[in-house]
Residue frames relative to the residue before (quaternion, step in Angstrom):
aa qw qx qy qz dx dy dz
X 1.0000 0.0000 0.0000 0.0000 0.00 0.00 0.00
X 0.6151 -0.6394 0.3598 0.2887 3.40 -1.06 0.84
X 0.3926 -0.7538 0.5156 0.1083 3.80 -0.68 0.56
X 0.0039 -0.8033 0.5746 0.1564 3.54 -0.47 0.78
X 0.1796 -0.7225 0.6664 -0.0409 3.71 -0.92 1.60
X 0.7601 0.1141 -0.1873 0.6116 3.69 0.41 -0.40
X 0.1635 -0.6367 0.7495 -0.0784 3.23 -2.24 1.29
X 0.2704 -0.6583 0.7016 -0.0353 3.08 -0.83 1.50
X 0.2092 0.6641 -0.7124 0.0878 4.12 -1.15 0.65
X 0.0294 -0.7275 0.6787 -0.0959 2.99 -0.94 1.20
X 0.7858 0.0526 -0.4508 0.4202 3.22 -0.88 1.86
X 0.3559 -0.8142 0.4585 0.0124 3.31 -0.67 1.38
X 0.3059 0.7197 -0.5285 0.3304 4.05 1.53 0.30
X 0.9309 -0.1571 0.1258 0.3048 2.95 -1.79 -0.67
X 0.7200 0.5462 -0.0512 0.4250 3.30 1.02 -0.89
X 0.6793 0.5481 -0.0613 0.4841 3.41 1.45 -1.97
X 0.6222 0.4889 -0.2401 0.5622 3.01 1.35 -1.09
X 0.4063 0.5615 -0.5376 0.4803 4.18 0.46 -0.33
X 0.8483 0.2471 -0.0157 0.4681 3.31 -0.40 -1.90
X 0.1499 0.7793 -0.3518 0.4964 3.55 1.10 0.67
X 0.8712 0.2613 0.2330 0.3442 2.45 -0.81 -2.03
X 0.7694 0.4304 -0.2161 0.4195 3.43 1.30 -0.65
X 0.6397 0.5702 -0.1751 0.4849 3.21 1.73 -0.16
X 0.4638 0.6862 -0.1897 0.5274 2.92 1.86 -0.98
X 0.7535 0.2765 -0.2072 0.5593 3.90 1.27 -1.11
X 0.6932 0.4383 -0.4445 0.3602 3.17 0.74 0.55
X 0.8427 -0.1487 -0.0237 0.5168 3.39 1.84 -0.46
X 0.5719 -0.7022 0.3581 0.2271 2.91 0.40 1.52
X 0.7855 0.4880 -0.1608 0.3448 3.32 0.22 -2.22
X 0.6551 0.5792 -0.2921 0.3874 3.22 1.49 -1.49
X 0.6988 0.5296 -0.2401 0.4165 4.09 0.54 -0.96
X 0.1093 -0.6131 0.7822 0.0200 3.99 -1.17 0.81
X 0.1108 0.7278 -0.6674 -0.1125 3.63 -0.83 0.30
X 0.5027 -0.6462 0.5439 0.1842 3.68 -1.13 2.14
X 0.1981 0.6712 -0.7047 0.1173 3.15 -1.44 1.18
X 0.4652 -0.5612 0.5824 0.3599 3.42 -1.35 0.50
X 0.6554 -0.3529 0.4622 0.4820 3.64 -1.96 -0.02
X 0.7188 0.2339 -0.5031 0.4189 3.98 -0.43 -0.85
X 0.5652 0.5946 -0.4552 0.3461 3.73 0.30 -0.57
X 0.6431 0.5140 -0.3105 0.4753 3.97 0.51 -1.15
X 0.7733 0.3176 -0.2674 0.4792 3.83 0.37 -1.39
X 0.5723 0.5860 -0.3620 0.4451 3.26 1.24 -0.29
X 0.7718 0.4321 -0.2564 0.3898 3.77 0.96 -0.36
X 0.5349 0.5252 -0.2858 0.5970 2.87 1.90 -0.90
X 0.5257 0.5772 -0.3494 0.5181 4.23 0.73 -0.02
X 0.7174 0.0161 0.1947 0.6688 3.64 0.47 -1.49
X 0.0975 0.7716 -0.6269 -0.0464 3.79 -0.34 0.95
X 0.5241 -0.5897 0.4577 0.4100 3.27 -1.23 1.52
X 0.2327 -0.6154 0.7453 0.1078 3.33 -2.19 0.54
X 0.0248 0.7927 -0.6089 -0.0172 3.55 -1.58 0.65
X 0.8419 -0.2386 -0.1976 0.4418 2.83 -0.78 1.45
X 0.8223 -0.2996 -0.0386 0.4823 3.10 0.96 2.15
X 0.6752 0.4263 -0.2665 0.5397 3.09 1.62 -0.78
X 0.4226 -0.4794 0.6185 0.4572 3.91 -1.69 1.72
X 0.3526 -0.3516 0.8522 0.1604 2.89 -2.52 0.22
X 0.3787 0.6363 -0.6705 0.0466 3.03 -1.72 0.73
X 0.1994 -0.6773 0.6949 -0.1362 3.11 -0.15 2.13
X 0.6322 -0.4829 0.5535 0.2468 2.60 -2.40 0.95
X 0.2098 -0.8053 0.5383 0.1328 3.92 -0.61 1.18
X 0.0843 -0.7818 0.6097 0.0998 4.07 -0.99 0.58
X 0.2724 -0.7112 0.6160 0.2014 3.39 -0.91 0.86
X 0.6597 -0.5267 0.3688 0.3892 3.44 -1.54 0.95
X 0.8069 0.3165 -0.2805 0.4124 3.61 0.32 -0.55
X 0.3968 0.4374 -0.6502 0.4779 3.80 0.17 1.50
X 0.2088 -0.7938 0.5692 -0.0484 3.05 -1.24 1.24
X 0.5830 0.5811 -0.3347 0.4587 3.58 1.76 0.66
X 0.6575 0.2596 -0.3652 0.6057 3.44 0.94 1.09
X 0.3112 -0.6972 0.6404 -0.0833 2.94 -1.70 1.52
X 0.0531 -0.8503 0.5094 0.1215 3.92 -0.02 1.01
X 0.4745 -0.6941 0.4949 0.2196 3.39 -1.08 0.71
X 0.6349 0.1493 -0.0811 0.7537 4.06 1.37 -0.34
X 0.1414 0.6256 -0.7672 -0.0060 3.30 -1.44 0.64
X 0.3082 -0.7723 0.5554 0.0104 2.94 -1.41 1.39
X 0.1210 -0.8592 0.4858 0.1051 3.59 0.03 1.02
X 0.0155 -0.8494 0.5038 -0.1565 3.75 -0.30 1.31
X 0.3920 0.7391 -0.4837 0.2570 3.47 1.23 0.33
X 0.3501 -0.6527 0.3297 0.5854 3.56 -0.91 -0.70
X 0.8856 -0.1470 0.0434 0.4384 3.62 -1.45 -0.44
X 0.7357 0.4970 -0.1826 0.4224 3.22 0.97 -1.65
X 0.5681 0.5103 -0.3600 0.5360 3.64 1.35 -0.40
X 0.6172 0.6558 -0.4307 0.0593 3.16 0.45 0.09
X 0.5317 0.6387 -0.2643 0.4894 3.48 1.38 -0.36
X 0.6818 0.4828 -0.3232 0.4446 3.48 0.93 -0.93
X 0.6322 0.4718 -0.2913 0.5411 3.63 1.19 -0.89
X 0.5332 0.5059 -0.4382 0.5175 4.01 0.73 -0.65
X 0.8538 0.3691 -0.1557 0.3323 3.75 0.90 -0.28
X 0.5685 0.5864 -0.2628 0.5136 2.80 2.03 -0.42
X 0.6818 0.5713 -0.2299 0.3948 3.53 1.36 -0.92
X 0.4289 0.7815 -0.4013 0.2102 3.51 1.61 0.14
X 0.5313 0.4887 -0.4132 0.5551 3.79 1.16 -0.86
X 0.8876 0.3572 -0.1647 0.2398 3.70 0.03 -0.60
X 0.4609 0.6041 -0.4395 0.4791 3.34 1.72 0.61
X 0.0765 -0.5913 0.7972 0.0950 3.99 -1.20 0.40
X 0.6990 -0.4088 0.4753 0.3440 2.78 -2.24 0.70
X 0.8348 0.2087 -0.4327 0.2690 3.87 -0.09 -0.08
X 0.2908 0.7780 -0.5461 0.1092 3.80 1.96 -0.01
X 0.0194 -0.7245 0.6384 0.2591 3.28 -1.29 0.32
X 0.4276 -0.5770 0.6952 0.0296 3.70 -1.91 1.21
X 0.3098 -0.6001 0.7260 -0.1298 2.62 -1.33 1.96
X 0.0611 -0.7597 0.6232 0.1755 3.41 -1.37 0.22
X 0.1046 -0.8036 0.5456 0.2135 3.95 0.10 0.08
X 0.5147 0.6273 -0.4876 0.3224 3.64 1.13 -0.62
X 0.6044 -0.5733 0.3482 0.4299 3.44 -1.83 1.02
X 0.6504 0.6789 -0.2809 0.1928 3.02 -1.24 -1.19
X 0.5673 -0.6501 0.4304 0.2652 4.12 -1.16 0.50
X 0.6928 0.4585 -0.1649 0.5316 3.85 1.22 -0.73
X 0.4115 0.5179 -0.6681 0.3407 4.43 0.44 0.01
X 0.7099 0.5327 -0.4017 0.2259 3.64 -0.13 -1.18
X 0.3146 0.6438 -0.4442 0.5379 3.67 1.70 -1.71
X 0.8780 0.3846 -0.2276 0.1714 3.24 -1.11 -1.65
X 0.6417 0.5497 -0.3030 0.4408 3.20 0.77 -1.10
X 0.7074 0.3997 -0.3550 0.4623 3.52 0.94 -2.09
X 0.5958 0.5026 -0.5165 0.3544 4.15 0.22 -0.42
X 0.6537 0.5706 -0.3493 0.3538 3.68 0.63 0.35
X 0.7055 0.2327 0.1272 0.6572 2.81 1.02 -2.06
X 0.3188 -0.7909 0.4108 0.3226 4.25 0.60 -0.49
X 0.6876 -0.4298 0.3796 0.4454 3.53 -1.12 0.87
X 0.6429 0.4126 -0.6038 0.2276 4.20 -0.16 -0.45
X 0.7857 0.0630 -0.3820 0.4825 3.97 0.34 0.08
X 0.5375 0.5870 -0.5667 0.2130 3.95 0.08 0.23
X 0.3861 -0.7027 0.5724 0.1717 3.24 -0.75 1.14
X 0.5553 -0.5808 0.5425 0.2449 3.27 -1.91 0.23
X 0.3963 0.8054 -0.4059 0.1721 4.32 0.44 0.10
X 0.0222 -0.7034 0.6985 -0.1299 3.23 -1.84 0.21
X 0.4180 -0.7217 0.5316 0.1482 3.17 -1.11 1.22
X 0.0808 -0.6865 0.7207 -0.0531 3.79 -1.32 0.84
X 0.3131 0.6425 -0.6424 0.2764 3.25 -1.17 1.22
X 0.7084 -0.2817 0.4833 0.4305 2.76 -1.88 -1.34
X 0.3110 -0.7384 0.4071 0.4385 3.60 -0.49 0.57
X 0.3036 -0.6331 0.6233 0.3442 3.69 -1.16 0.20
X 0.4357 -0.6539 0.6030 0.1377 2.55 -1.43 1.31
X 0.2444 0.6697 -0.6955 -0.0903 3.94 -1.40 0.82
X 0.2167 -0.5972 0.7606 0.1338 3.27 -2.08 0.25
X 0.9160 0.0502 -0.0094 0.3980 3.10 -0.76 0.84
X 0.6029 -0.3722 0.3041 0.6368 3.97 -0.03 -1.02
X 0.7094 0.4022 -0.4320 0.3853 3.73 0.90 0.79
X 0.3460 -0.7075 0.6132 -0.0609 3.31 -1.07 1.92
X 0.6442 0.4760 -0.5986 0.0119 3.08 -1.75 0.83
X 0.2841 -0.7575 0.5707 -0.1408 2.46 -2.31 0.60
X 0.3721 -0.8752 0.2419 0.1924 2.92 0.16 1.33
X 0.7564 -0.4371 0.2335 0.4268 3.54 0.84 1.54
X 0.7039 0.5335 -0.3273 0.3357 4.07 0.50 -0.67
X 0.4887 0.6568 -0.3909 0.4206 3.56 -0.22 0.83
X 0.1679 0.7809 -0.6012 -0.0222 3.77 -1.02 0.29
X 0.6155 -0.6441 0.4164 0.1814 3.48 -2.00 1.15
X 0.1699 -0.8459 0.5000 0.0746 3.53 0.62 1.64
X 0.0008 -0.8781 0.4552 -0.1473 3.72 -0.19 1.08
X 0.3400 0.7477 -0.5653 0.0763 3.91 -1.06 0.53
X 0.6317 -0.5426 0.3979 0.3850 3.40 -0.73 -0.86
X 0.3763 -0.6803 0.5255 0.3455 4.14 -0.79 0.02
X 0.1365 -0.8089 0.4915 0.2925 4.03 0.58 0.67
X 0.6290 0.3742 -0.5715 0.3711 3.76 0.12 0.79
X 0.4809 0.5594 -0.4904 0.4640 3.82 0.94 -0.04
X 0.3050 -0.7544 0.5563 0.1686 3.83 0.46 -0.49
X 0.2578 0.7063 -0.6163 0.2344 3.36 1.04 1.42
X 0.5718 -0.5713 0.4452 0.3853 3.42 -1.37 0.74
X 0.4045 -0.7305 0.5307 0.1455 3.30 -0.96 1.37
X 0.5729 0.4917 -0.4239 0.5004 3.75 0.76 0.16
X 0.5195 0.4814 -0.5768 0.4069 3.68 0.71 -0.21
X 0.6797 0.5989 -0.3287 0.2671 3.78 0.55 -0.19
X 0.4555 0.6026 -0.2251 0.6154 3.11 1.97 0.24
X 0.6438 0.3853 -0.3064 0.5858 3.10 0.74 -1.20
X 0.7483 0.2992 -0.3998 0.4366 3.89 -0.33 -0.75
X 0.5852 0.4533 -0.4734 0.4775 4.02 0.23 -0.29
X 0.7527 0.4850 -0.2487 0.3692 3.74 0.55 -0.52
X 0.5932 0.4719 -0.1815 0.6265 2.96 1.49 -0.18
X 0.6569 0.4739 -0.3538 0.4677 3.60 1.07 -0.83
X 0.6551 0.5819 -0.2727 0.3972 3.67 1.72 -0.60
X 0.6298 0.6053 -0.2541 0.4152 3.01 1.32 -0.71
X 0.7816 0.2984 -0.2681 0.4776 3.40 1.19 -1.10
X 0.1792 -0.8995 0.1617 0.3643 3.55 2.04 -0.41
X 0.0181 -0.7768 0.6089 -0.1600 2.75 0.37 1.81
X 0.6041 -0.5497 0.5013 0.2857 3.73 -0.79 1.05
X 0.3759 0.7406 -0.5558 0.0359 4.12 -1.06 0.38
X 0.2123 -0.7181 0.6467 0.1451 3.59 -0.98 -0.37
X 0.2159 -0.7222 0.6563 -0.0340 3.40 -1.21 1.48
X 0.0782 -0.8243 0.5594 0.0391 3.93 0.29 1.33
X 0.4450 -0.5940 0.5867 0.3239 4.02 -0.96 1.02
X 0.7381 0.1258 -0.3619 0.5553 3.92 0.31 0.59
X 0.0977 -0.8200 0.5494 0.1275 3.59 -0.58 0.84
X 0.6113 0.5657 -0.3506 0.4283 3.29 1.06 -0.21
X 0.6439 0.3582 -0.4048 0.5415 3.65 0.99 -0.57
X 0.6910 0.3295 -0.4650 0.4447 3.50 0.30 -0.10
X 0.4892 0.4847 -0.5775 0.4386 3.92 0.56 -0.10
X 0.7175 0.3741 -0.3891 0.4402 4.29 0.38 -0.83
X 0.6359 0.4668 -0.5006 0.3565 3.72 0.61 -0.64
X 0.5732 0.5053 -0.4823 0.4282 3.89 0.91 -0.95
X 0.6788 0.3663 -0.3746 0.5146 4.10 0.62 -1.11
X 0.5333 0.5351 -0.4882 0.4368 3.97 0.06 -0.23
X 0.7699 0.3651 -0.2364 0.4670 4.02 0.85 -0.94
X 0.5723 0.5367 -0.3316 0.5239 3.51 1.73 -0.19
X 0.7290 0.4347 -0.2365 0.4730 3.52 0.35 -1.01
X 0.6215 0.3764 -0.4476 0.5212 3.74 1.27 -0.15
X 0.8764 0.2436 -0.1344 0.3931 3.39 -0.45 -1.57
X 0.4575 0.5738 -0.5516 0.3964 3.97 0.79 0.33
X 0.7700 0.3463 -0.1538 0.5133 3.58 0.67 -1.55
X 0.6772 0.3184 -0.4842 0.4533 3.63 0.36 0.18
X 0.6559 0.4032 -0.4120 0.4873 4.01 0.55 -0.38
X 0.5582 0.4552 -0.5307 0.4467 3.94 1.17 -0.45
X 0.7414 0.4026 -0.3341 0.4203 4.14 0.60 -0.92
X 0.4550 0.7565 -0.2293 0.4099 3.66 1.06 -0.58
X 0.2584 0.6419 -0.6694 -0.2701 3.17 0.52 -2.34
X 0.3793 0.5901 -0.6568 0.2767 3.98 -0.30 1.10
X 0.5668 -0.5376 0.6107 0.1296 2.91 -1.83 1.39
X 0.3908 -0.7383 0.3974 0.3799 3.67 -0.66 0.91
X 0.3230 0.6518 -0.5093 0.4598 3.94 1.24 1.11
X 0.7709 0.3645 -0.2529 0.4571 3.22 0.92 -0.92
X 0.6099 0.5771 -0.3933 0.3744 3.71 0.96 -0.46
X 0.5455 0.6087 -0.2647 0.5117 3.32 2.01 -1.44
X 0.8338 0.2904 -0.1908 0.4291 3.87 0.29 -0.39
X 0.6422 0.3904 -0.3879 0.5335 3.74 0.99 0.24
X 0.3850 -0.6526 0.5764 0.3060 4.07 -0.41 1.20
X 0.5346 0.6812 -0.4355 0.2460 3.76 0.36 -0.78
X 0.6713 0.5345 -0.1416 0.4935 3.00 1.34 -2.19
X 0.6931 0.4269 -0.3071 0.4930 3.59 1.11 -0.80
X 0.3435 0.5003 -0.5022 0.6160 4.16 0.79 -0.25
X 0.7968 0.2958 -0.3361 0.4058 3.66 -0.97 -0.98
X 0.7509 0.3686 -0.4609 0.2964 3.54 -0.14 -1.02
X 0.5539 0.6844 -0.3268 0.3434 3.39 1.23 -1.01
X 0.4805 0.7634 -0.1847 0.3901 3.28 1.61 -0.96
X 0.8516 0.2747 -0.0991 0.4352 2.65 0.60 -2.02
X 0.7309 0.4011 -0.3530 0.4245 3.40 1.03 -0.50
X 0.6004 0.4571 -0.5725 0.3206 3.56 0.89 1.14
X 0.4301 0.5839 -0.5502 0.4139 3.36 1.26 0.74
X 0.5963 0.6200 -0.2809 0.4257 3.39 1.35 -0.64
X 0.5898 0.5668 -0.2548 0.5157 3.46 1.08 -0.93
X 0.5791 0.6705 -0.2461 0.3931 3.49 0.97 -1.09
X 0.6534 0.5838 -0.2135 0.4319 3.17 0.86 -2.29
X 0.6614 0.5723 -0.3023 0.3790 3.60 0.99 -2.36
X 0.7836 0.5791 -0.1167 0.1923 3.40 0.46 -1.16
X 0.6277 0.4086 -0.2750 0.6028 2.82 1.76 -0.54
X 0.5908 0.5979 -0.2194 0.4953 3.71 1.37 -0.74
X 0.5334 -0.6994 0.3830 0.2824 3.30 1.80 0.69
X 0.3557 0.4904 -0.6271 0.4897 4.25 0.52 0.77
X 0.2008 -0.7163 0.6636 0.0791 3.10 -1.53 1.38
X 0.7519 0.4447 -0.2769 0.4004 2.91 -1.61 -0.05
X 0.2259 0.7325 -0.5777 0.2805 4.02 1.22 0.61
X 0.1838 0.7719 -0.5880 0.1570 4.00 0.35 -0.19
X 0.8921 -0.1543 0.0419 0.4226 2.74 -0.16 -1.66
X 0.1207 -0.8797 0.4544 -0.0720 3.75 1.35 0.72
X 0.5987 0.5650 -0.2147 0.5257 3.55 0.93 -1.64
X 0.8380 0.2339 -0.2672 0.4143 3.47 -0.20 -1.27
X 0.5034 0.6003 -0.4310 0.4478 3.79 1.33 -0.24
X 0.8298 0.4132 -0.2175 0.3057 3.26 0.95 -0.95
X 0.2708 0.8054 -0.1258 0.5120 3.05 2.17 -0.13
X 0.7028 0.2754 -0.1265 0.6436 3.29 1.04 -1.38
X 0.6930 0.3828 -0.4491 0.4142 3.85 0.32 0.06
X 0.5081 0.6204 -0.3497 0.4843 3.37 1.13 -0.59
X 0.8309 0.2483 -0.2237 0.4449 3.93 0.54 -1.17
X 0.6743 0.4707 -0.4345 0.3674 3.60 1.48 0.83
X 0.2323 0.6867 -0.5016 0.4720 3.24 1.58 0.99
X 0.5465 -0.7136 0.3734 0.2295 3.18 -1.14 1.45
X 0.3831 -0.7419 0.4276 0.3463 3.74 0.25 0.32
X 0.4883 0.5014 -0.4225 0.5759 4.07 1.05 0.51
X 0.7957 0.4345 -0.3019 0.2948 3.40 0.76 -0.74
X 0.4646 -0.6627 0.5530 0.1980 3.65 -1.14 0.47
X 0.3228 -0.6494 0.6237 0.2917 3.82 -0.98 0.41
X 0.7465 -0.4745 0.3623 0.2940 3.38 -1.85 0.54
X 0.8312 0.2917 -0.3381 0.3313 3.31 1.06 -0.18
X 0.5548 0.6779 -0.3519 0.3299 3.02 1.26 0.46
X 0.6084 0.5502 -0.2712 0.5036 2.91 1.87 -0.68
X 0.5318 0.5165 -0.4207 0.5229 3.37 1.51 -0.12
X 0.6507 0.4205 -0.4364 0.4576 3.90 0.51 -0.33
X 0.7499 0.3734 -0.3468 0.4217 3.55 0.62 -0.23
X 0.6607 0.4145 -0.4131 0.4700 3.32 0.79 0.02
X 0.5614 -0.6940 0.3693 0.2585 3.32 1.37 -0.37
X 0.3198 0.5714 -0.6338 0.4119 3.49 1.34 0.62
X 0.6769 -0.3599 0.5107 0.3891 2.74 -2.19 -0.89
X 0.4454 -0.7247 0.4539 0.2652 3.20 -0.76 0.62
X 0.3487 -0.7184 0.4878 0.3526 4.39 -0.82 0.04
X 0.1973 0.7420 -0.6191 0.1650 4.03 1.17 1.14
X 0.7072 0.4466 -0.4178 0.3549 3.50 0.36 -0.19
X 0.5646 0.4783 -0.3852 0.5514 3.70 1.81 0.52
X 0.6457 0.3856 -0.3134 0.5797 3.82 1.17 -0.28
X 0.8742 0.0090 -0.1131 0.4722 3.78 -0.25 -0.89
X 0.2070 0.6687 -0.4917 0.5179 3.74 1.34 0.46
X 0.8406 0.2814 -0.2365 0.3978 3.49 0.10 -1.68
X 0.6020 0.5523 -0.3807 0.4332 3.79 0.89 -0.99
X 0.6525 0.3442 -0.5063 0.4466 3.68 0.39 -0.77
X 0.7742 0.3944 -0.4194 0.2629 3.71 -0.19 -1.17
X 0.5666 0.5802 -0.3635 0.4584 3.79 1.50 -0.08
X 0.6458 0.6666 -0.2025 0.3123 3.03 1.26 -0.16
X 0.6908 0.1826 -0.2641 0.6478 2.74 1.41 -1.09
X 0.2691 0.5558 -0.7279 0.2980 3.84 0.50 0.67
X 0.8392 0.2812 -0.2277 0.4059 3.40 0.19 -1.55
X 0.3487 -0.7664 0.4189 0.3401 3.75 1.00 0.03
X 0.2681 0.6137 -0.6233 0.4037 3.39 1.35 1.98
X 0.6101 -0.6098 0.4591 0.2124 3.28 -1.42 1.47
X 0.0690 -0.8010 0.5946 -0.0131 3.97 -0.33 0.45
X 0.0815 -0.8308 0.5502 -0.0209 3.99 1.10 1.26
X 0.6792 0.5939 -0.2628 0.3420 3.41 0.79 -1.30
X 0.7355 0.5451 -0.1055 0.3882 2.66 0.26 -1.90
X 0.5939 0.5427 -0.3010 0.5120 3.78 1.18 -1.31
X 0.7262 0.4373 -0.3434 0.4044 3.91 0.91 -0.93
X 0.4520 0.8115 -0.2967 0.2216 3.29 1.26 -0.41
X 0.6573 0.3900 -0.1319 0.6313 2.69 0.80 -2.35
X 0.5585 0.4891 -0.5957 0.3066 3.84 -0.24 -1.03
X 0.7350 0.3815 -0.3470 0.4403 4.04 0.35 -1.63
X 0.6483 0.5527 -0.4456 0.2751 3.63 0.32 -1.38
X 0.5287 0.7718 -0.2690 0.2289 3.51 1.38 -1.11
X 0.7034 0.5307 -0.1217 0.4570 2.38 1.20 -2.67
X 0.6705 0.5920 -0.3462 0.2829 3.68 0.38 -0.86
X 0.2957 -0.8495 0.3669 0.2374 2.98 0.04 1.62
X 0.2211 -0.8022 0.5540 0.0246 3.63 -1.27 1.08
């Protein structure tokens, strides 16, 4: 079975940094983290810190063409995505396999129209959210990289060995669910609700957990989501809601989703991966998306 010695990760935020940082202590030698030039002088100026500890990974710009990674982990956010689908070209071989951690139902699409579906995996991160401001990250360690394949894309089921073996070795926490697609929509069913209402809101996911109102709506929103799954052929959607229901009420109630901390800090926000995607799935399947349509309109307005 194949061996994974080199690890390409390319975006170092809330998330990138986790698996970052956790590989880094197990082998330095073994990790490249992709950056552009303003990004490098920019780290080497202000280097990002997590949980207190500097980071200072070995950095690779897109245009060296003398390293070949055996896992790349793609952890940027939405809008980065295209530039990295291009930046990672010197450093893909025919057997590299590509992770995606970003939210949402469509990174993989994108990635496999480049490179194809035989090593891109199906994944996404579930936890606590980490909390960053600026170039400081943390997170208190709870979370794992829920990961398989889509069996009509014809990705090489054995790449799922290799990455679980490797995730043991360095022990990075994951799950490998016998339906990866219904769990890929339940993780986007808990994004597309409680990101965009706590990003329009500004509520901590304490405050969404204790006000029934906030719960009525999400429930809302994630039956437009259910809807979307259902026609897009995910089985088994029964009880999705109450599945998703329970991840939602084991968020720490201090903690904040990714898109809210992006409205306060004032990035851009990834609505055009959460209700962006439901509306245009919608009218594929000609399923009304009322919510989701009010969403983006506010998430828009909020000036960023």
């Amino acid at each position: 079975m194949k061996e994974i010695k080199n690890i390409l990760i390319c975006g170092i935020g809330a998330v990138g940094a986790i698996y970052a940082n956790k590989i880094h202590e197990y082998d330095s030698k073994a990790l490249k983290v992709l950056v552009d030039k303003k990004r490098l002088e920019n780290y080497k100026k202000n280097p990002k810190t997590f949980n207190g500890k500097v980071l200072d990974f070995d950095y690779i710009l897109p245009e060296i063409s003398d390293y070949k990674a055996d896992l790349i982990i793609i952890a940027t956010k939405f809008d980065g995505l295209c530039d990295v689908v291009k930046n990672i070209k010197n450093f893909v071989k025919e057997d590299t396999i590509i992770m995606s951690l970003l939210n949402g139902v469509t990174s993989e699409e994108i990635i496999a129209r480049k490179y194809g579906w035989n090593h891109t995996l199906i994944s996404y991160f579930i936890g606590h959210s980490a909390m960053r401001s600026n170039n400081v990250i943390t997170h208190d360690g709870t979370g794992d990289i829920v990961f398989g394949i889509n069996p009509a894309m014809g990705t090489a089921p054995e790449d799922i060995e290799t990455v679980k073996n490797f995730f043991n070795k360095v022990g990075i926490a994951y799950r490998t669910p016998d339906d990866m697609m219904r769990a890929y929509w339940l993780k986007f069913m808990l994004n597309v609700s409680a990101n965009q209402l706590s990003a329009i809101m500004r509520l901590t996911f304490g405050d969404m957990q204790s006000n029934p109102k906030s719960i009525e709506l999400l429930q809302k929103i994630m039956d437009e989501v259910l809807q979307i799954a259902k026609a897009e052929g995910v089985q088994n959607t029964d009880t999705m809601i109450e599945e998703a229901m329970v991840g939602f009420n084991g968020m720490i109630p201090e903690g904040k989703t990714s898109m809210l901390q992006d409205v306060e800090a004032g990035r851009k926000t990834e609505v055009e991966m959460f209700a962006g995607t439901i509306i245009e799935l919608g009218k594929k399947h000609n399923i009304p998306t009322p919510y989701n349509l009010v969403m983006k309109d506010m998430i828009e307005s909020i000036k960023r």
